[in-house]
C-alpha positions as CSV (number, residue, x, y, z in Angstrom):
1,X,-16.4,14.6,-20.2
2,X,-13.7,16.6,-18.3
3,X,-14.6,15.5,-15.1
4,X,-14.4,11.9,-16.3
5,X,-11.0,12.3,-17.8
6,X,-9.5,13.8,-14.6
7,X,-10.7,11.5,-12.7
8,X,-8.8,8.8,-14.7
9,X,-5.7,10.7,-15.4
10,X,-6.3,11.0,-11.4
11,X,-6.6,7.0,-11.1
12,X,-4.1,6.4,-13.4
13,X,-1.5,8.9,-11.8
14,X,-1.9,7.0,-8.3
15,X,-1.2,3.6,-9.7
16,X,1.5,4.9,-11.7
17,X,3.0,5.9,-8.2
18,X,2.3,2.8,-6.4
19,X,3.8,1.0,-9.0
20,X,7.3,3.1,-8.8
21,X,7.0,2.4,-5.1
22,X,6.8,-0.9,-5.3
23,X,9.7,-0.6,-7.7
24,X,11.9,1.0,-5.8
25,X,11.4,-1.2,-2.7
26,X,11.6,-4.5,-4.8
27,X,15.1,-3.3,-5.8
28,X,15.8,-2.1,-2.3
29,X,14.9,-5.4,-0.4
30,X,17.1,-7.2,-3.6
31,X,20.4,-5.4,-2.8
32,X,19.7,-6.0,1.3
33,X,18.9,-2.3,1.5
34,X,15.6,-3.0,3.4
35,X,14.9,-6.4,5.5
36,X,11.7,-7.9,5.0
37,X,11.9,-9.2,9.1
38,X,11.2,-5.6,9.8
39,X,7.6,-5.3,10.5
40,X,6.9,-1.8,8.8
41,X,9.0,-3.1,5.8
42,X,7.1,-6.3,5.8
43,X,3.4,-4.5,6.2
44,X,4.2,-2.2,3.3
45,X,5.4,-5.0,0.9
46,X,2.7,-7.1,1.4
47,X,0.1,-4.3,1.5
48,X,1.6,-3.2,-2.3
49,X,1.8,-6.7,-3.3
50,X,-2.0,-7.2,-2.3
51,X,-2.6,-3.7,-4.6
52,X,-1.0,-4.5,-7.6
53,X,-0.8,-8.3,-7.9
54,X,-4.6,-8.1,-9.8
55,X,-3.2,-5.6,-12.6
56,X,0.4,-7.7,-12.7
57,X,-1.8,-11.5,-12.4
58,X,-3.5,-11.4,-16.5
59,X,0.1,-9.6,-18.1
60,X,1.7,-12.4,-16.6
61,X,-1.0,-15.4,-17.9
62,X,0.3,-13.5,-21.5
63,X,3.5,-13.4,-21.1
64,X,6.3,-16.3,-21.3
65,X,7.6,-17.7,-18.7
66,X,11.2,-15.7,-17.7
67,X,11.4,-16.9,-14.5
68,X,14.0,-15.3,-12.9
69,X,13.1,-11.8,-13.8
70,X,9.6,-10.9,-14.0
71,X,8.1,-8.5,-16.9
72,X,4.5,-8.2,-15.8
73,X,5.5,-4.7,-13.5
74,X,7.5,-3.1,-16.7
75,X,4.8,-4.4,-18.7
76,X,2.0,-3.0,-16.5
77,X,3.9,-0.1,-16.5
78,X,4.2,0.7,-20.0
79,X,0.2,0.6,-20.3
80,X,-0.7,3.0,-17.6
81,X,1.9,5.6,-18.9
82,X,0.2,5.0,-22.9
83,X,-3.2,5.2,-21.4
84,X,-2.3,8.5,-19.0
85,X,-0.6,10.0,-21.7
86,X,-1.3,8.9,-25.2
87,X,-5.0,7.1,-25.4
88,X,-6.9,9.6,-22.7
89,X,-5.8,13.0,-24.4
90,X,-6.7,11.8,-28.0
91,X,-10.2,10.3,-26.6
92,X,-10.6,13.8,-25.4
93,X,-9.7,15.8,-28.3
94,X,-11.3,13.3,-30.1
């Protein structure tokens, strides 16, 4: 049972990284920081786009339409950190 539990806190922790990145860069390529005509730039937006548009895809079929600012990533978000660090431990204790 503790083998299975690290391995999703494990899971869990990666996504919960990929999603920062992703993030971070959204805002960066917002404010002109980044350029997406910059082919490194471009690879690793479309590469964490490809990663996390399946998790961010149902939240959004839920959620209203806000169209200029998009709630599916703080959404998203806010499940992986209750599931890493509220559901998991008490399934384990429990």
């Amino acid at each position: 049972m503790t083998m299975l539990y690290q391995l999703l806190d494990l899971v869990l922790g990666v996504v919960f990284f990929i999603m920062i990145v992703h993030i971070i860069m959204s805002w960066l390529l917002n404010f002109g920081v980044l350029n997406y005509n910059q082919p490194t730039v471009n690879g690793i937006w479309t590469g964490l786009n490809r990663l996390l548009e399946p998790i961010y895809q149902p939240i959004r079929a839920i959620l209203p339409d806000t169209r200029p600012l998009d709630l599916a990533p703080l959404v998203a978000f806010v499940i992986i950190i209750a599931l890493r660090d509220i559901i998991l431990p008490s399934i384990l204790l429990g």
